[in-house]
N, CA, C and O of each residue as an XYZ file, in Angstrom:
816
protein
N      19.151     13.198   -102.199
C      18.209     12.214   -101.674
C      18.272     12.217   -100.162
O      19.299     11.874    -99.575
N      17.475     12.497    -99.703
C      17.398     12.593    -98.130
C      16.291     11.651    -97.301
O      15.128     11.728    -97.696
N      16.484     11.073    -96.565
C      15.726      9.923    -95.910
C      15.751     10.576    -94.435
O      16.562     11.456    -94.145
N      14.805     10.076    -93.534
C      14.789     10.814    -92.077
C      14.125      9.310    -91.675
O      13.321      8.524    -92.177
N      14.820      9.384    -90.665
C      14.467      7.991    -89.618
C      13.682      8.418    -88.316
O      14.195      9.452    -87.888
N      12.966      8.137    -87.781
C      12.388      8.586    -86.503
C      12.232      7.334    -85.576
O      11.422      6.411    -85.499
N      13.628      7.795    -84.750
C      14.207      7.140    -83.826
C      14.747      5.869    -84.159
O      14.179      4.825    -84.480
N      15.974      6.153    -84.021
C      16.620      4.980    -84.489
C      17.387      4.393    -83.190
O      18.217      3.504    -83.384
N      17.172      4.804    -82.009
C      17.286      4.394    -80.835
C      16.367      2.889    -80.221
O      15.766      2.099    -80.948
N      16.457      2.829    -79.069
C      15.927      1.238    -78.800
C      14.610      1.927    -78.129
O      15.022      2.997    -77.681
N      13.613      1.843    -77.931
C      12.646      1.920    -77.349
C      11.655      2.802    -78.345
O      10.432      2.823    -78.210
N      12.423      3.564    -79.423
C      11.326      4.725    -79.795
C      10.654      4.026    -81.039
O      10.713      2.799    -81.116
N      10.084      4.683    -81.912
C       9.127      4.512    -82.765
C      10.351      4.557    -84.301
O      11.193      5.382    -84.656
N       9.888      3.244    -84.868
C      10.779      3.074    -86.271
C       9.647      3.636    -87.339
O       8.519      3.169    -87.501
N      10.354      4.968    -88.152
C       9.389      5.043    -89.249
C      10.551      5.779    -90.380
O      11.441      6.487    -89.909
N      10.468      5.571    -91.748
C      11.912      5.998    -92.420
C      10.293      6.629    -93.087
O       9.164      6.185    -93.295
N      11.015      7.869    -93.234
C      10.337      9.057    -94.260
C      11.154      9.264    -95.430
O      12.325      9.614    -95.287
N      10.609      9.067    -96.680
C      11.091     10.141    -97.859
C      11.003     11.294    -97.999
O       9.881     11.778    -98.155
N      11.871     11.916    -97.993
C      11.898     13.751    -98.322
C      12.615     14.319    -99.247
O      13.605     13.690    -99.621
N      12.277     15.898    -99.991
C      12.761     15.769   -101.067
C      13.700     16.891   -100.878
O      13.204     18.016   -100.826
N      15.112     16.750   -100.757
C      16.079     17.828   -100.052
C      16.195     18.714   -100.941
O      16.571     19.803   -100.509
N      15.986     18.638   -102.162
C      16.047     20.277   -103.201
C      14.630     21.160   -102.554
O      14.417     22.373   -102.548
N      13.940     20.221   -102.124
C      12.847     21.665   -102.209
C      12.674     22.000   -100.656
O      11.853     22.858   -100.332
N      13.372     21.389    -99.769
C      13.912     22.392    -98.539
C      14.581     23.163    -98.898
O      14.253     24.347    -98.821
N      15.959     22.709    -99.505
C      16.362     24.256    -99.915
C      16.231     24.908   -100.262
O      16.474     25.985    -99.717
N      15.604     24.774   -101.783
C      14.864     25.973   -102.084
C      13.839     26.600   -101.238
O      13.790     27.827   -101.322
N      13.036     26.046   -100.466
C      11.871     26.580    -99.905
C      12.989     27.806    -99.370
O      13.087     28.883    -99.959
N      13.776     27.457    -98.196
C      14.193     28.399    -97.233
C      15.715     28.700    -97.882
O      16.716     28.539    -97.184
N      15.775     29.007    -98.834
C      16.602     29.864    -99.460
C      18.206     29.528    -98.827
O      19.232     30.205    -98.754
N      17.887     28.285    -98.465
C      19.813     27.899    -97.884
C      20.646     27.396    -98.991
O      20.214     26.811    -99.984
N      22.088     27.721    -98.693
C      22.785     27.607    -99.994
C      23.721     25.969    -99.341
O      24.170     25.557    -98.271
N      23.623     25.560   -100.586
C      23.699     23.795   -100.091
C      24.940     23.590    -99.562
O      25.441     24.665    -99.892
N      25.823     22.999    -98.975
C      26.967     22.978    -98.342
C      28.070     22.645    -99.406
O      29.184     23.168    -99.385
N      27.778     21.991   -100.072
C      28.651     21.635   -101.398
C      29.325     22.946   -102.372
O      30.381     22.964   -103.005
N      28.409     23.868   -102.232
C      29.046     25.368   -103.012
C      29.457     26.233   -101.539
O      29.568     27.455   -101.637
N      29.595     25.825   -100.695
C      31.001     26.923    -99.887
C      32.216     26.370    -99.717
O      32.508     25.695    -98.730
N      32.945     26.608   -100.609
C      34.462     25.749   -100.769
C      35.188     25.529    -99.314
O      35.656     24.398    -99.182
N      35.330     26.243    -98.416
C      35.825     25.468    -97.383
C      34.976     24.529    -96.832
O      35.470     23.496    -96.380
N      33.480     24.756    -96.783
C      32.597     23.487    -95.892
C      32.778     22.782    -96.616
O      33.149     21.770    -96.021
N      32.755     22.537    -98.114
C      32.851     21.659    -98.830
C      34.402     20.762    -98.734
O      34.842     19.647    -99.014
N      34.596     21.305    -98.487
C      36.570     20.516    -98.488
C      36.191     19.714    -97.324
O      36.318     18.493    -97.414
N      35.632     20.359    -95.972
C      35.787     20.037    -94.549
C      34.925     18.621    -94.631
O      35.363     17.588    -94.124
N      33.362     18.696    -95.481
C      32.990     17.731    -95.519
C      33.177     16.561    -96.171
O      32.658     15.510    -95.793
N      34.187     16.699    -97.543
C      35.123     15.500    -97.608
C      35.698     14.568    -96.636
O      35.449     13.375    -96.463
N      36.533     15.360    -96.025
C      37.340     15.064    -95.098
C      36.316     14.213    -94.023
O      36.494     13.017    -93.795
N      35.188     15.029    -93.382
C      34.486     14.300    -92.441
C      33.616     13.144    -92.835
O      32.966     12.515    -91.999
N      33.609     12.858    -94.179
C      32.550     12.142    -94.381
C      32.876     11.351    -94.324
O      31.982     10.570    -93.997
N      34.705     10.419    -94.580
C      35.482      9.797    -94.627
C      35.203      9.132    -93.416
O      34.877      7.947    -93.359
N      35.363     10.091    -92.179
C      35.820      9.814    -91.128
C      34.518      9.156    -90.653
O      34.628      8.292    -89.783
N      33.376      9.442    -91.088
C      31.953      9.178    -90.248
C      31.813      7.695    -91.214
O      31.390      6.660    -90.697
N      32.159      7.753    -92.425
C      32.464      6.564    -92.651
C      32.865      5.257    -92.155
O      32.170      4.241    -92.147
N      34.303      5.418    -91.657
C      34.809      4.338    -90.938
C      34.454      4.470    -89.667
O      35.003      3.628    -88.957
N      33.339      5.624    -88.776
C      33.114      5.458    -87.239
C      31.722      4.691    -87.554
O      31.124      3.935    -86.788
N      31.376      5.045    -88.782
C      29.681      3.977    -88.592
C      30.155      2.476    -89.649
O      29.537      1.412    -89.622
N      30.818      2.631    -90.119
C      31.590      1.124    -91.031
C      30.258      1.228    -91.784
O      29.297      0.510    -91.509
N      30.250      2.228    -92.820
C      29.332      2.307    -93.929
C      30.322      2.209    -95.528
O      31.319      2.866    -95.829
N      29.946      1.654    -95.946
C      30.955      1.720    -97.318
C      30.843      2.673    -98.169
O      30.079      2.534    -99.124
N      31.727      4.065    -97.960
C      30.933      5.076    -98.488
C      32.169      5.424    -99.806
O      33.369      5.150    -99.796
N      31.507      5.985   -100.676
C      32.581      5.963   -101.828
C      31.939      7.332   -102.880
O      31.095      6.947   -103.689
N      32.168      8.381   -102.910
C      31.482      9.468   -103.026
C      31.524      9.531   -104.667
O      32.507      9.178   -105.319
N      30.338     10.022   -105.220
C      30.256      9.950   -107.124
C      31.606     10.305   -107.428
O      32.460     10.387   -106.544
N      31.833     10.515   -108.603
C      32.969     10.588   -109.269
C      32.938     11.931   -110.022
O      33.824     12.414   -110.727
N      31.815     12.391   -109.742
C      30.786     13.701   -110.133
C      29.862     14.117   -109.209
O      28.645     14.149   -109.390
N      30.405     14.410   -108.297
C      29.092     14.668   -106.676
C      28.114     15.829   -107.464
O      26.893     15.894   -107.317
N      28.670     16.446   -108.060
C      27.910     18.399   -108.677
C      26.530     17.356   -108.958
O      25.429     17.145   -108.451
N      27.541     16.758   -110.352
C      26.257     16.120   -111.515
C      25.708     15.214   -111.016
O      25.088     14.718   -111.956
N      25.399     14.342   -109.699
C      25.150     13.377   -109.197
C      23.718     14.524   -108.513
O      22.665     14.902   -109.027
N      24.260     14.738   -107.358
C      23.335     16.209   -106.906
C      22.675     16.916   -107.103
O      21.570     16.829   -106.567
N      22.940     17.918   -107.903
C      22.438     18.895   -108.778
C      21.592     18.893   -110.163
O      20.435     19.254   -110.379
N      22.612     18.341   -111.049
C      22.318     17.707   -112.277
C      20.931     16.656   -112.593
O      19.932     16.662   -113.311
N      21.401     16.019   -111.847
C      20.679     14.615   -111.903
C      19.736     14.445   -110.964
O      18.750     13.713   -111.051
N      20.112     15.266   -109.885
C      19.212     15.338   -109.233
C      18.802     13.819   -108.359
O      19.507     12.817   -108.478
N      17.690     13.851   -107.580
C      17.181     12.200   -107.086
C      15.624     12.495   -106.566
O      15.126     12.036   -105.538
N      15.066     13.259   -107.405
C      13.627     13.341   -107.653
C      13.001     11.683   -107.821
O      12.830     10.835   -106.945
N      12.841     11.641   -108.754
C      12.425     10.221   -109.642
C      12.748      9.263   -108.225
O      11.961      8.415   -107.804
N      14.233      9.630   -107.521
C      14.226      8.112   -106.665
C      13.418      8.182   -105.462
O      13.335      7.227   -104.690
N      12.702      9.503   -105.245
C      12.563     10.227   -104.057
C      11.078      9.441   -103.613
O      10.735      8.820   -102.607
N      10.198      9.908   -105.266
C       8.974      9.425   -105.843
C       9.259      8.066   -105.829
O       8.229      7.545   -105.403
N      10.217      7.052   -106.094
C       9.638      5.965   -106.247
C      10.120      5.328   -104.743
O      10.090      4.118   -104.523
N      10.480      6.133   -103.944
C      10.638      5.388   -101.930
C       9.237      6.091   -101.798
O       8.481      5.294   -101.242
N       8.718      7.044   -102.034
C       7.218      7.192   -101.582
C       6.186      6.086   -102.167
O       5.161      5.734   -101.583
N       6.661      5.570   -103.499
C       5.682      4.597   -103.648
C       5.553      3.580   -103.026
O       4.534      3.070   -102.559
N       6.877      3.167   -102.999
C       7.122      1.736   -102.266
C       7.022      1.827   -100.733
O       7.342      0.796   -100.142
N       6.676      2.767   -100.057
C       5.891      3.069    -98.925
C       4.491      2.852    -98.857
O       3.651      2.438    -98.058
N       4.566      3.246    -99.880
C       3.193      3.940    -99.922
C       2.070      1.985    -99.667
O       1.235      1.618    -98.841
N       2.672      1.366   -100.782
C       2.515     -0.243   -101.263
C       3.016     -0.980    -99.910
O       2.338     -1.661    -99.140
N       4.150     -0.713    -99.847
C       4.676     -1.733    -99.335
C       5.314     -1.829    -97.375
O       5.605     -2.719    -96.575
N       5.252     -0.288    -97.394
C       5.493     -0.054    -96.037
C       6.857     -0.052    -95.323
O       7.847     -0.403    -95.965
N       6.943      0.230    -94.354
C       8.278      0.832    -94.038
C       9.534     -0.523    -94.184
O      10.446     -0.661    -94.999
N       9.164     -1.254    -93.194
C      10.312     -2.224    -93.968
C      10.763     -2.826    -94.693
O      11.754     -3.533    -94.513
N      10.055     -2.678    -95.848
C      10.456     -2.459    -97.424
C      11.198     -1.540    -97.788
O      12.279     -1.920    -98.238
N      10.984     -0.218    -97.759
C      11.311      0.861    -98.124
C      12.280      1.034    -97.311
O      13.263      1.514    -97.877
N      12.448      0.797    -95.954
C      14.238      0.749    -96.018
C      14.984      0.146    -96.573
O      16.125      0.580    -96.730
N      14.492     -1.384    -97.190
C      15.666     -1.807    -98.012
C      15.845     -1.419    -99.377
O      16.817     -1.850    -99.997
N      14.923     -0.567    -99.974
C      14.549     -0.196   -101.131
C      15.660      1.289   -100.959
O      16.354      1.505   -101.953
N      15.778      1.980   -100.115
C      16.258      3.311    -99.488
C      17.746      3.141    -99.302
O      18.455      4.088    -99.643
N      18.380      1.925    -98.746
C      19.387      1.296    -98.689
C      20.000      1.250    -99.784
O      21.143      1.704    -99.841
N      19.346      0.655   -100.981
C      19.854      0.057   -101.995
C      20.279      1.369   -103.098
O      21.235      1.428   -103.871
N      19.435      2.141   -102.903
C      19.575      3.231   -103.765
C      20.859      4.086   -103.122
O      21.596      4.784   -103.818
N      20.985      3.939   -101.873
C      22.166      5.008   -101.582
C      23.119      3.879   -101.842
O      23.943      4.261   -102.673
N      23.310      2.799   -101.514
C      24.602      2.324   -102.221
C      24.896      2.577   -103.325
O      25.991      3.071   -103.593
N      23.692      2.209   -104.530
C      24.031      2.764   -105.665
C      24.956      3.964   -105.793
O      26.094      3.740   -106.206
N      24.642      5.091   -105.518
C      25.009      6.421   -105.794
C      26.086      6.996   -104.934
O      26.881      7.834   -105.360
N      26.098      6.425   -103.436
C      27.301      6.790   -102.931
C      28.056      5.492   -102.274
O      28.367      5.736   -101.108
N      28.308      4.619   -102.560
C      29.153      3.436   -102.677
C      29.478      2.769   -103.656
O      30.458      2.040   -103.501
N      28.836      2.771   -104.906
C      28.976      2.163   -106.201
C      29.039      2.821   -107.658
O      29.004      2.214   -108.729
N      29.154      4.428   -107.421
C      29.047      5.418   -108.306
C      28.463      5.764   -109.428
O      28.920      6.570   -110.238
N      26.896      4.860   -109.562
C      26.119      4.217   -110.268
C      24.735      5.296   -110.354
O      24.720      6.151   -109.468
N      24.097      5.310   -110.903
C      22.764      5.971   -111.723
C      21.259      5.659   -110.643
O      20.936      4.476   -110.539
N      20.488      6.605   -109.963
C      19.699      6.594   -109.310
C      18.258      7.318   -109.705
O      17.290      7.671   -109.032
N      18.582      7.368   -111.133
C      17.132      8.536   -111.753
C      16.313      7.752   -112.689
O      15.098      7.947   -112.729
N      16.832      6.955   -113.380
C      16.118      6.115   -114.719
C      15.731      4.992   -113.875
O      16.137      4.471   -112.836
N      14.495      4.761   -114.982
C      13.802      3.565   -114.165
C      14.541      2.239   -114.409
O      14.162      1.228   -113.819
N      15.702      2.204   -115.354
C      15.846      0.849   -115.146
C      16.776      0.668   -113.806
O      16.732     -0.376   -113.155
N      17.587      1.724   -113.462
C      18.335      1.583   -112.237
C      17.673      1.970   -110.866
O      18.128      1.810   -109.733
N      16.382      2.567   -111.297
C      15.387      2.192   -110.291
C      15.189      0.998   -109.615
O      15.293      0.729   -108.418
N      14.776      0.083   -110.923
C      14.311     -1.280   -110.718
C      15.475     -2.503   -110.416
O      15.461     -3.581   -109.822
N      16.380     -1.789   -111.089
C      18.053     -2.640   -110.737
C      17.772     -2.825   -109.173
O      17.399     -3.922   -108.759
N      18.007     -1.433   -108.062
C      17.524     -1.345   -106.674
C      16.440     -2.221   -105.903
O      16.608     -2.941   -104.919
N      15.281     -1.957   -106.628
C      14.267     -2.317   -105.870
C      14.225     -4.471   -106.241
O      13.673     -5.253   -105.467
N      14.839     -4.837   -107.356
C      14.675     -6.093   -107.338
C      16.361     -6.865   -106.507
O      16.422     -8.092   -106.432
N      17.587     -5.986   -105.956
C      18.045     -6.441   -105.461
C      17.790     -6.411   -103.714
O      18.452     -6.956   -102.831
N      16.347     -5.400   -103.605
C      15.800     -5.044   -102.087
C      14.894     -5.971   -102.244
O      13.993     -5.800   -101.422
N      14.592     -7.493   -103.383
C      13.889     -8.420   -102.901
C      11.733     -8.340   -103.992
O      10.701     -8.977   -104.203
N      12.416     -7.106   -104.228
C      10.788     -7.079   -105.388
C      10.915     -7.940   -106.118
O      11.987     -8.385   -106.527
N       9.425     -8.442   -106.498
C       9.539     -8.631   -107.866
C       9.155     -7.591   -109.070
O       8.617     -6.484   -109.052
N       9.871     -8.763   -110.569
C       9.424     -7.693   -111.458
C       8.320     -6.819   -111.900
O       8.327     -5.672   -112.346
N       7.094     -7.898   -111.591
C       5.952     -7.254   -111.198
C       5.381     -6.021   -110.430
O       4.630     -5.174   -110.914
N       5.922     -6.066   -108.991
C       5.573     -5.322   -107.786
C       6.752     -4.035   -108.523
O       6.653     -3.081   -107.751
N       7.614     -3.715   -109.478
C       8.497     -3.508   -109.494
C       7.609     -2.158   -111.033
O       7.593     -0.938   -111.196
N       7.182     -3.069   -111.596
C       6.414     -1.984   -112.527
C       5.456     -1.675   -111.837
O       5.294     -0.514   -112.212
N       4.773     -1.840   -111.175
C       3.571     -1.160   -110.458
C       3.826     -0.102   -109.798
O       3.249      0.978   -109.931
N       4.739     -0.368   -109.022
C       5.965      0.901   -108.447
C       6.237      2.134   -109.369
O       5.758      3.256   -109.206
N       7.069      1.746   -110.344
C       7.509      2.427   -111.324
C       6.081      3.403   -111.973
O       6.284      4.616   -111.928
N       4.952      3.053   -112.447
C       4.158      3.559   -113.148
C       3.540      4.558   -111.921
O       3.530      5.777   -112.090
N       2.905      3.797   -110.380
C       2.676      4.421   -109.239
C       3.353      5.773   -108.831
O       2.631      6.683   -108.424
N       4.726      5.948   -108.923
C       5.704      6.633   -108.796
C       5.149      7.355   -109.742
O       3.985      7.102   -109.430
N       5.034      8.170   -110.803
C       4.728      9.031   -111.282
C       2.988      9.859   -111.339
O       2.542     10.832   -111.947
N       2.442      8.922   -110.421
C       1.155      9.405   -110.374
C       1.291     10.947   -109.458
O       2.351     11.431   -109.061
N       0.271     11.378   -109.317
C      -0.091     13.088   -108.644
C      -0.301     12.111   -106.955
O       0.547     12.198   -106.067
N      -1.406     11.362   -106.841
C      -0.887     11.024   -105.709
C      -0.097     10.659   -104.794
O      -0.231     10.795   -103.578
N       0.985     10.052   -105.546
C       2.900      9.847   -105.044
C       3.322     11.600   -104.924
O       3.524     12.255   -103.902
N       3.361     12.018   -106.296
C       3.774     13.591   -105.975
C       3.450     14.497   -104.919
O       4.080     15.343   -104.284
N       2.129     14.013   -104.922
C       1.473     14.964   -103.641
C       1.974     14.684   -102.008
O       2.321     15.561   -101.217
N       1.922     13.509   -101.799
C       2.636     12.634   -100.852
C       4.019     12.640   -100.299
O       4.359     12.100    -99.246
N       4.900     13.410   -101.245
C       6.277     13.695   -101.342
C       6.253     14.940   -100.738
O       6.984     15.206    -99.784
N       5.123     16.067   -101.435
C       5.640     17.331   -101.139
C       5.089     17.243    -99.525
O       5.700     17.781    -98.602
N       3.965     16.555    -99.368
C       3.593     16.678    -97.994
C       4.418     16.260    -96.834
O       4.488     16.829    -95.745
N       5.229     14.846    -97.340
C       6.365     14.805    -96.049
C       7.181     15.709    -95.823
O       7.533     16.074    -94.701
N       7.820     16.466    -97.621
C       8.591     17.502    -97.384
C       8.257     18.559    -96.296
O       8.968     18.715    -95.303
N       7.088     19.301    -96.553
C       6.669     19.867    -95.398
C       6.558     19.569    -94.066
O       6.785     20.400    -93.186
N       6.164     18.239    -93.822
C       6.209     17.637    -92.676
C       7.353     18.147    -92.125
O       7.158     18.866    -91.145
N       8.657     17.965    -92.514
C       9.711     18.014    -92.198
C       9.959     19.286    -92.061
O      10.579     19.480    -91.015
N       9.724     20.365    -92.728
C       9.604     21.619    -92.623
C       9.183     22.214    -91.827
O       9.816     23.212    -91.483
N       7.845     21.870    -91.115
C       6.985     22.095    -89.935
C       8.126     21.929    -89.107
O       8.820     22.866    -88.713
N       8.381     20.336    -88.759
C       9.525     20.414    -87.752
C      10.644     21.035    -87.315
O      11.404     20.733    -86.395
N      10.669     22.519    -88.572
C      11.883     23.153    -88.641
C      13.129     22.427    -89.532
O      13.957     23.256    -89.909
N      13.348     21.356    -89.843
C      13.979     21.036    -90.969
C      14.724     22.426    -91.970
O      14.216     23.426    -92.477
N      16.190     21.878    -91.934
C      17.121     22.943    -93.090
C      18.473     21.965    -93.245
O      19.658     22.295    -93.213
N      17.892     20.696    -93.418
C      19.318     20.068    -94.095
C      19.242     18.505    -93.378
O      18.782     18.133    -92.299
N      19.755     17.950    -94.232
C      19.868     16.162    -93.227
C      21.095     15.702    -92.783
O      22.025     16.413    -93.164
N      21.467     14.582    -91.983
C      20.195     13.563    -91.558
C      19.389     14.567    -90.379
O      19.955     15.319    -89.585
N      17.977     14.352    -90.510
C      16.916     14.996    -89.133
C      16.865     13.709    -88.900
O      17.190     12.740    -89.586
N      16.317     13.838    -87.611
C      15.556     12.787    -86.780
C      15.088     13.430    -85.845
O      15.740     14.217    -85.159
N      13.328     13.046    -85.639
C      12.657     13.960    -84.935
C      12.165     12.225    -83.815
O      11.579     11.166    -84.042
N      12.726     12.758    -82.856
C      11.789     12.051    -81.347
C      10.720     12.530    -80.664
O      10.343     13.701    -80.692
N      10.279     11.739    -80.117
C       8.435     12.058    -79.658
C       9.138     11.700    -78.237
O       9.612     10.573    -78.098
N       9.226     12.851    -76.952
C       9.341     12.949    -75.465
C       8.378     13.329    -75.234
O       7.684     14.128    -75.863
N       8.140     12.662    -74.022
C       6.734     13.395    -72.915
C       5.387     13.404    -73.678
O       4.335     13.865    -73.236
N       5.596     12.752    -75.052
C       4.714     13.488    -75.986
C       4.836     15.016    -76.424
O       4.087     15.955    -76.156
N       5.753     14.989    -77.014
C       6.140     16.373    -77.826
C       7.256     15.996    -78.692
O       8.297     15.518    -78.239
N       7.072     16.183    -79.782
C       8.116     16.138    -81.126
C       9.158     17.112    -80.756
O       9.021     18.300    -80.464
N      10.368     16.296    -80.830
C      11.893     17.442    -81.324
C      12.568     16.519    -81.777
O      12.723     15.323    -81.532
N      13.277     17.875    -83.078
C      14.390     17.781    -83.504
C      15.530     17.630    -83.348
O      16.116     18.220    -82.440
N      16.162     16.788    -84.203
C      17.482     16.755    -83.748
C      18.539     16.719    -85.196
O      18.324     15.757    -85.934
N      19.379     17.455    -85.532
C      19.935     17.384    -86.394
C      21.365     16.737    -86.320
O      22.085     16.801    -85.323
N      21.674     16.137    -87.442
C      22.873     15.698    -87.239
C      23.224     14.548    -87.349
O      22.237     13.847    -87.128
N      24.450     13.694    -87.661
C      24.852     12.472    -87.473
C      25.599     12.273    -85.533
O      25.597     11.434    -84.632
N      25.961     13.218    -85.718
C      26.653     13.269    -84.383
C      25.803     13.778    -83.266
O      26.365     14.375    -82.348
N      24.477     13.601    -83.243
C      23.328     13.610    -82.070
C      22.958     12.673    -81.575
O      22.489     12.748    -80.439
N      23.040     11.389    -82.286
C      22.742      9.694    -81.232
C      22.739     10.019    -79.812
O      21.809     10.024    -79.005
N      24.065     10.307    -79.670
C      24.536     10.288    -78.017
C      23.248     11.322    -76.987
O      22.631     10.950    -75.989
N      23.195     12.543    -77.629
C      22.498     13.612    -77.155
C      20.525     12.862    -77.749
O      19.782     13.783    -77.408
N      20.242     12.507    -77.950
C      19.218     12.064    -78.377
C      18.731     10.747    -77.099
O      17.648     10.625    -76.527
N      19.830     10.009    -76.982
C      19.817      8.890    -76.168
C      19.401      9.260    -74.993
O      18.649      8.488    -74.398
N      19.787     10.548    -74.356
C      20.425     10.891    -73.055
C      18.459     11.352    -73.006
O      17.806     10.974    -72.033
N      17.734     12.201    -74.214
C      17.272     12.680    -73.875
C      16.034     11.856    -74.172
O      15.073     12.623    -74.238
N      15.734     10.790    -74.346
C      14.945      9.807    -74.400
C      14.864      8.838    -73.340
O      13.931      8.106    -73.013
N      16.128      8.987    -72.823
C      16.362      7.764    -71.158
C      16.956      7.089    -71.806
O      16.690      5.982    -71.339
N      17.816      6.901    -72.845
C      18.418      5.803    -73.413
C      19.875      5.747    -72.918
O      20.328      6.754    -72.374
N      20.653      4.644    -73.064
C      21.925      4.441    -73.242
C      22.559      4.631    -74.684
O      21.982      3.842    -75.431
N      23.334      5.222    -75.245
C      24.154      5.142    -76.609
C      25.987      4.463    -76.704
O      27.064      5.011    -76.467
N      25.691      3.300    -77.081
C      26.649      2.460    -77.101
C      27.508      2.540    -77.979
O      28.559      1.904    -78.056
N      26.846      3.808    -79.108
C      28.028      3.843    -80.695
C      27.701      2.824    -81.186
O      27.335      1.870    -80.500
N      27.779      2.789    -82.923
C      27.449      2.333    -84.209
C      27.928      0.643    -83.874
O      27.026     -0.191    -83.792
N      28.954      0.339    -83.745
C      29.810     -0.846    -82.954
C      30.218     -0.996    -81.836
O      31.416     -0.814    -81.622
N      29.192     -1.436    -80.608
C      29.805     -1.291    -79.394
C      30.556     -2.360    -79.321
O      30.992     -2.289    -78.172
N      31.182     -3.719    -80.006
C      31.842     -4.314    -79.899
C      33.066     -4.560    -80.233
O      33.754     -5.568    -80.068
N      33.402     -3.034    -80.972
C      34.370     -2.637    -81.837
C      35.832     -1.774    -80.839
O      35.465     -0.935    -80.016
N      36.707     -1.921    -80.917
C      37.509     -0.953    -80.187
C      37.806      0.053    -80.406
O      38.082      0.078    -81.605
N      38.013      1.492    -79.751
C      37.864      2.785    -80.589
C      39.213      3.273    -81.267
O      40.294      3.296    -80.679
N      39.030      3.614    -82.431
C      40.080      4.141    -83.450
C      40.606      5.236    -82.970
O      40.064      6.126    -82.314
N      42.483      5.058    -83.589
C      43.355      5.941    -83.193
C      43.343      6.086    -85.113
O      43.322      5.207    -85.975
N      43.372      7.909    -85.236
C      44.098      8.742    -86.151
C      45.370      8.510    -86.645
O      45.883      9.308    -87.429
């Protein structure tokens, strides 16, 4: 499940995109980081760490393969495009929110609609707005809508998340990475204060 924020800095433009990270990879034939056993070890280790530098409660499946792979997060991908689609972006971040806790803080189910709707009615839906979603979500126009951000993102050169693309001078760039804030800031005119600037910085 991959989400892209565009600009999450102070001055730029807030917009959270759904994208569908199996079919970047597949498009461009990259092999996912999870099957090269040392990146894969390394990103244990770092994810931990980016964990406690952004104080996200992160708690990884209990089955990352079958969480990933298996199971995939199609279905959840389709139903943040719907609830965009309806409801608009600051909805759909809390709708986007809720689903990654599910799956990587609470080790919980992100494909069936009832844990769909588990999500979207603790992001404040109702049950109503909640089947409309659900049935919406499987239409060709949600599908179509999905593959098109995918591309979107693709255009931008996109090959893996988190992206975040900024608009300078008027011109779109990329930026990949969790660890680009700082370099993003600099290149927007911004200041980057870190996740908690009120926080004191951690010793190892």
């Amino acid at each position: 499940m991959g989400v892209i924020e565009r600009s999450a800095l102070p001055g730029g433009e807030s917009l959270i995109r759904d994208l569908r990270l199996c079919l970047s990879v597949c498009t461009l034939s990259n092999t996912p980081p999870g099957l090269v056993p040392n990146k894969f070890m390394y990103m244990v280790k770092d994810l931990n760490r980016l964990a406690q530098y952004f104080d996200v409660p992160l708690q990884a499946p209990s089955d990352p393969f079958e969480a990933m792979f298996k199971k995939g997060s199609l279905s959840a991908m389709r139903f943040v495009a719907a609830v965009q689609d309806k409801r608009g972006d600051k909805q759909v971040e809390q709708v986007a929110r809720e689903l990654w806790r599910r799956i990587w803080s609470e080790d919980k189910d992100i494909t069936e609609p009832a844990s769909l709707s588990e999500a979207a009615m603790t992001a404040g839906l109702s049950a109503s707005e909640i089947e409309e979603l659900l049935m919406l979500s499987t239409s060709k126009q949600i599908k179509d809508k999905l593959k098109s951000t995918t591309q979107e993102a693709l255009d931008h050169g996109a090959f893996g998340f988190p992206l975040f693309v900024c608009h300078i001078n008027g011109k779109a760039e990329m930026f990949f990475g969790s660890d680009r804030y700082e370099l993003m800031a600099h290149c927007i005119g911004e200041k980057w204060v870190g996740p908690q600037p009120g926080k004191s910085a951690a010793k190892l």
